[in-house]
N, C-alpha and C positions, 0 to 999 in steps of 0.2 A: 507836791503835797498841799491839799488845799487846809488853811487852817481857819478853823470855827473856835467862837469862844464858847459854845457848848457843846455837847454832844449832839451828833448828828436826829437819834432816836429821840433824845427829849426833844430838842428842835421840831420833827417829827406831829410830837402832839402837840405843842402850841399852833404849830401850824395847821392843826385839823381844826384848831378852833376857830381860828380868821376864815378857814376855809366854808364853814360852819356859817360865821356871817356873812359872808361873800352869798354864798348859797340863796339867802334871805333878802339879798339886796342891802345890808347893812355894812354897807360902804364905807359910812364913816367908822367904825369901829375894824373893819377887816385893817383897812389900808395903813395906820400905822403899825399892826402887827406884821401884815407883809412886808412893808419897807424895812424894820427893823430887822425881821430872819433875812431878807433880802441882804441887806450891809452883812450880814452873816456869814453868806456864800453859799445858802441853801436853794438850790437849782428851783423849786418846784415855787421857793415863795418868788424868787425876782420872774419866773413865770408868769406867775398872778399879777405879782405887781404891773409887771408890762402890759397884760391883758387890760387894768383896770385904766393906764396913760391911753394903750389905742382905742378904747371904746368912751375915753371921758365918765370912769365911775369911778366917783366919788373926788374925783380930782380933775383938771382940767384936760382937757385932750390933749398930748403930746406924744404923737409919732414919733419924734427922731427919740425921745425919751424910752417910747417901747421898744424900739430896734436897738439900742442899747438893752438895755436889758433881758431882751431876748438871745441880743449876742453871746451875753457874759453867762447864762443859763445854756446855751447851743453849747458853748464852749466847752461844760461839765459833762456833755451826752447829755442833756433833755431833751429829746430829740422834739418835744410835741413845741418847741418853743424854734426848734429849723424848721419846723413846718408853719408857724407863723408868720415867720420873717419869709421863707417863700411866698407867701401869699398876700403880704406888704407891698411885697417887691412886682410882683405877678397883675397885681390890681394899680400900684403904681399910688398906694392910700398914702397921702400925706405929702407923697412927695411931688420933687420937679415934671418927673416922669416914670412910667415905668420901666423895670429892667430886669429883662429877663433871662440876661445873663447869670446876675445874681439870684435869680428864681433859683435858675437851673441849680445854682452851685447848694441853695439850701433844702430844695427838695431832696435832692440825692443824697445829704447826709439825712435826711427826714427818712428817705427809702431805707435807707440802712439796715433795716430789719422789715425790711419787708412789708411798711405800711402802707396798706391799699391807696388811699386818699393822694400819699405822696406822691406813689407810681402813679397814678393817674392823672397826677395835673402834670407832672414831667411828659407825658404823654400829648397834656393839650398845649402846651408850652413849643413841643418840637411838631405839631399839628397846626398851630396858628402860625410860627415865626416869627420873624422883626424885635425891634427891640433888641439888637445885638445878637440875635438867634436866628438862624438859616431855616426856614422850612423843611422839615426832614421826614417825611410819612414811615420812612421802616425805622426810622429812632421811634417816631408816636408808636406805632405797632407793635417794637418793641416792650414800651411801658406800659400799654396798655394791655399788652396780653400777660404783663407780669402782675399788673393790679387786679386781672380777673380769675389768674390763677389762686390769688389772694381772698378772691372772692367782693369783689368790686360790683355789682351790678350792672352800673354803668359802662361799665371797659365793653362790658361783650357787645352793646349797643351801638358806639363808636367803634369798635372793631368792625362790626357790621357796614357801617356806613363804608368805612374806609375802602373794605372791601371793595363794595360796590363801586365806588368814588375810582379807585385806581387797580383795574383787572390785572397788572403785570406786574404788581407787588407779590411777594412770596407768601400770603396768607393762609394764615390757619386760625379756625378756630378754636380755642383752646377746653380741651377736653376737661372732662371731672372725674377723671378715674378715681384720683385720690382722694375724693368726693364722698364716690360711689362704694369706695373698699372702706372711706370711713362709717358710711351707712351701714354696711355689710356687718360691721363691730358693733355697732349700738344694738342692731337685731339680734343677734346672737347676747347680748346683753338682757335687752326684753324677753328673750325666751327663758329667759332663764329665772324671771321673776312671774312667769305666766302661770301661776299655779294661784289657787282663791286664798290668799292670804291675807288678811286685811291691812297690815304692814306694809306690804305688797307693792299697795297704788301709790306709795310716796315714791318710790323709787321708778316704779314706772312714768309717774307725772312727771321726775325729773329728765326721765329718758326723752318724753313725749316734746317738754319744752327745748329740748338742746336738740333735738330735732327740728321744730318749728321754727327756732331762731337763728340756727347755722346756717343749714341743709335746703329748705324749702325754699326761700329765695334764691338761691346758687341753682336749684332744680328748675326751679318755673323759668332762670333766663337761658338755661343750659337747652328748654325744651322749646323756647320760642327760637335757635338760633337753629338748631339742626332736626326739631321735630322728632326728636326720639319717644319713641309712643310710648313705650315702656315706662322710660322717668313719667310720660302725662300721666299713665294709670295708677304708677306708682304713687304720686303725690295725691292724686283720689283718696288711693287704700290710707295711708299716712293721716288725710284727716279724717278718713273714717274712724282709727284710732285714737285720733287728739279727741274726737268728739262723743266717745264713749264712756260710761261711767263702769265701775269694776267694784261690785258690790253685793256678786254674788256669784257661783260658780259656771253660771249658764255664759257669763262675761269674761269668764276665761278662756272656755271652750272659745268660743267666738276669738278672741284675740288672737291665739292659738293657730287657729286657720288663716286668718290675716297674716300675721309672723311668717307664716309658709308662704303663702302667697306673695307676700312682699319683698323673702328670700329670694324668691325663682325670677321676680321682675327685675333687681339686682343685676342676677345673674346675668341675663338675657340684656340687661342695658350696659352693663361691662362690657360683654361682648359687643355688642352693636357700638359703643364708644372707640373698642379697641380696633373695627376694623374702618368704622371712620379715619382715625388717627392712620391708618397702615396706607388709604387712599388718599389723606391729603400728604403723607409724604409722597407717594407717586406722583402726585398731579402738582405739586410745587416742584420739582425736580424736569417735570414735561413741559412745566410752564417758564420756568427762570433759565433765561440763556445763559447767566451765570454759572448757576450749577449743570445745568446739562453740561457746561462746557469744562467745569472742574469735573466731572464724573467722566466724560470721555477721556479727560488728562490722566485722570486717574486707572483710566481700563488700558491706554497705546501703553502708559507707562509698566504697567504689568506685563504687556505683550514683548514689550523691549527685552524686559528683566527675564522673562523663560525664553527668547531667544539665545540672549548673552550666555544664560544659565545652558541652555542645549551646545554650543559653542565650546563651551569651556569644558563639557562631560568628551565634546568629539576631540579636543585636544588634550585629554586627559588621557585619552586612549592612545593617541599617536604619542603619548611619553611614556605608557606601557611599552607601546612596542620598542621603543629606541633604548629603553634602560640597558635592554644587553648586547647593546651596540660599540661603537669608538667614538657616535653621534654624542660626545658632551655638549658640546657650545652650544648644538641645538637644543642641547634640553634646557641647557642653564636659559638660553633666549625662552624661551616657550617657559619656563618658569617665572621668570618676567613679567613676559605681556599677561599672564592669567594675573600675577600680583598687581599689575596694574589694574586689567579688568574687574578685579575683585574693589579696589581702592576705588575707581569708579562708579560703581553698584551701588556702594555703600554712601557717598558720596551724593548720589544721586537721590536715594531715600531719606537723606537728611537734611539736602536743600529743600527737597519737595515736600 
């Protein structure tokens, strides 16, 4: 239990106010309010505080001073404060050298939720190597296709390259279905305020902005990667409605038809993502001797298991017939080998 000698919430608002200075560049006024909530144990000021030791504001530059208190902040779950000390450790600022070892170890608590920037330099970290780290292309691949899942920009670009760089990698580019079905909700949102109300256009502008700020960049690199014509038109139509005014009912009609239009491109790009995705799993499976060769393991071992299984129906039948026989021993035997048979079956599917 961490103890504070104030409450965390009032804490909270002093700390907006340093924050408030910080903002301004008034250094000298921020930094002993953050030093103080800092001795506190309030994550977010020894945050700041750290930031103002590694950039020399308002105080003198001291890196091992930042990395302390980045740590004792990492410590609490701040995570934006293990994505600092990654990137200390990653550039090798201040120190002997760099170590990216220790990158490794702070990005991934940085990843922890999923933060694009994190996943991406884990990415370039097991993409460059050395420094205590093995060159590793399907670990960078890995990360990288999880920071552009996230919606990373740059992942898809470096996934690219990679690609290209090493043909017998298992590559995929990674789709934006969940993208695209997130688009599909906002539209069906905007239809629904498509009517001339002059209220109206706030909720629409809100639409239009959370569109342009999510959505369009994740679409322009989704369309540079696989050429899906549909997202190109679609991002058209998209600012054909960012760049519309709605002021009177001829502007609704109009939108109206857009909204439709933009529905069916959705549609049509779902699909075309969905059977993208359906061929690159084929063609990583054609392409990785690995899996080929776990997929063939997987198919003799089935062949095995309805042999065993045909086996055990023929000998099922020869203890029909012998039940009303003096043949016990034999059946008690043949009772047996199926209990074995069966212990091995099972056996078999749980090693494999």
């Amino acid at each position: 239990m961490i103890k504070r000698n104030i409450p965390y919430a009032e804490a909270m608002a002093i700390f907006q106010v340093a924050l408030t200075y910080y903002d301004k560049q008034n250094y000298k006024s921020a930094f002993p309010i953050f030093e103080k909530l800092a001795k506190d144990n309030i994550p977010e000021a020894q945050y700041n505080l750290a930031l103002m030791y590694e950039n020399g504001e308002g105080v003198k530059q001291n890196i091992n001073k930042a990395v302390e208190l980045y740590k004792i902040a990492a410590y609490q779950d701040y995570l934006p404060a293990a994505y600092n000390l990654g990137m200390i450790y990653v550039l090798g600022q201040g120190l002997e050298e760099r170590n990216l070892e220790m990158a490794v170890k702070w990005f991934e608590i940085a990843a922890s939720e999923n933060d694009p920037s994190a996943l991406f330099n884990l990415g370039c970290v097991y993409y460059e190597g050395g420094y205590g780290i093995e060159k590793d292309d399907r670990k960078a691949l890995m990360w990288w296709q999880k920071a552009a899942i996230q919606g990373h920009p740059i992942a898809y670009e470096r996934i690219e390259i990679l690609k290209n760089e090493n043909k017998n990698c298992n590559f995929y580019i990674p789709n934006i279905l969940g993208k695209l079905y997130g688009l599909d909700s906002l539209f069906k949102s905007l239809s629904n305020y498509a009517t001339y109300k002059e209220e109206n256009y706030i909720y629409i502008n809100g639409i239009m902005n959370a569109m342009m700020d999510e959505y369009i960049p994740i679409l322009k690199d989704q369309y540079i990667l696989n050429k899906n014509n549909y997202i190109k038109i679609l991002i058209n139509e998209i600012y054909k409605i960012h760049n519309m005014s709605f002021h009177s009912p001829s502007h609704y009609t109009k939108l109206t038809k857009l909204i439709n239009h933009c529905s069916k491109l959705i549609d049509k790009a779902i699909k075309y993502e969905e059977k993208l995705r359906k061929n690159i799993k084929k063609e990583v499976i054609q392409e990785s001797p690995l899996l080929r060769n776990i997929k063939n393991d997987i198919d003799e071992l089935n062949r095995k298991i309805t042999s065993i299984k045909e086996k055990i129906k023929s000998i099922d039948i020869k203890i029909k017939s012998l039940r009303n026989t003096e043949y016990n021993e034999e059946i008690s035997l043949i009772n047996h080998r199926i209990s074995n048979i069966n212990f091995k079956i099972n056996k078999t599917k749980k090693d494999y």
